[in-house]
C-alpha positions as CSV (number, residue, x, y, z in Angstrom):
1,X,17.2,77.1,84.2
2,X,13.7,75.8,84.0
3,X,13.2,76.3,88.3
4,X,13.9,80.1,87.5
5,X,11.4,79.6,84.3
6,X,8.8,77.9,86.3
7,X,8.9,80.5,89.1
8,X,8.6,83.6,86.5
9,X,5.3,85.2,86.5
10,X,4.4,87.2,83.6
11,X,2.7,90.7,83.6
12,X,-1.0,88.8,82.8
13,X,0.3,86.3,85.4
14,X,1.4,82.6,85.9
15,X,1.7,80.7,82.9
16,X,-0.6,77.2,83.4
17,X,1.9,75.0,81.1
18,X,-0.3,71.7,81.3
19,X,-3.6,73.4,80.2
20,X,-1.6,75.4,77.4
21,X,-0.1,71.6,76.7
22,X,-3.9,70.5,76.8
23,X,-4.8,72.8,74.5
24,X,-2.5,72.3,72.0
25,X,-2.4,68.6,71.4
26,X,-3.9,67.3,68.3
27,X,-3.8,63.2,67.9
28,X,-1.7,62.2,65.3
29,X,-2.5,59.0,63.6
30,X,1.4,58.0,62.8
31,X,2.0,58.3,66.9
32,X,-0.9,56.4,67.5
33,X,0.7,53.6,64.3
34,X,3.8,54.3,66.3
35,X,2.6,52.8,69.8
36,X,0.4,50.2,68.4
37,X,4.1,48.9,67.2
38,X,5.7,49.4,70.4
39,X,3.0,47.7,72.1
40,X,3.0,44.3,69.4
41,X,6.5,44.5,67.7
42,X,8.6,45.9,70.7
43,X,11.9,44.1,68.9
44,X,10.6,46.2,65.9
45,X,10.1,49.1,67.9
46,X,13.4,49.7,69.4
47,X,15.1,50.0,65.9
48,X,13.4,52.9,65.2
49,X,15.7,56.0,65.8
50,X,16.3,57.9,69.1
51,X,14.4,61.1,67.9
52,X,11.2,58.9,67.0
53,X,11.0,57.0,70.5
54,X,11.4,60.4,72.3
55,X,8.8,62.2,70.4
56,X,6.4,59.6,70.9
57,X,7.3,60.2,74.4
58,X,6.3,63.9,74.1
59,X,3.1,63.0,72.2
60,X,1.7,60.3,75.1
61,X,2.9,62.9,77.6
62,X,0.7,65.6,75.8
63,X,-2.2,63.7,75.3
64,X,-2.2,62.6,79.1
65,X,-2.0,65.9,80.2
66,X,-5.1,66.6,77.5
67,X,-7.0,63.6,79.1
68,X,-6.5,64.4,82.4
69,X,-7.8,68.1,81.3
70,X,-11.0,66.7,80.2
71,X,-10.2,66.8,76.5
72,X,-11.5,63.7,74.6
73,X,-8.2,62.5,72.8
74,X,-9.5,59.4,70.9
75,X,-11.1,61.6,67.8
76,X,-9.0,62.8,65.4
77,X,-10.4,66.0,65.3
78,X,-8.7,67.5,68.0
């Protein structure tokens, strides 16, 4: 379902999903607690539960698409 979703335009047309992505990431200080363990306790790491590992996946995903946009994603006053 998401082809048809990302071929829809809208009356004000196309949607820009990775600047609307951009623009609403804010840095979180537990993610950024959450890959400093990954990245020195993986053993640690991968006991954490499903649903944490993939939204940490979702944050690093949205702040890459922020970076890439220009935004400056090392505050925490995003």
């Amino acid at each position: 379902m998401n082809e048809f979703l990302d071929r829809a335009e809208f009356l004000d047309g196309k949607r820009d999903r990775g600047r609307i992505r951009a623009d609403a990431f804010k840095r979180d200080e537990r993610m950024e607690a959450l890959v400093e363990l990954r990245d020195s306790r993986p053993e640690v790491f991968e006991t954490l539960g499903t649903s944490v590992r993939m939204g940490l996946g979702y944050y690093e995903n949205d702040k890459r698409i922020a970076a890439e946009r220009g935004r400056d994603v090392t505050k925490g006053s995003n």
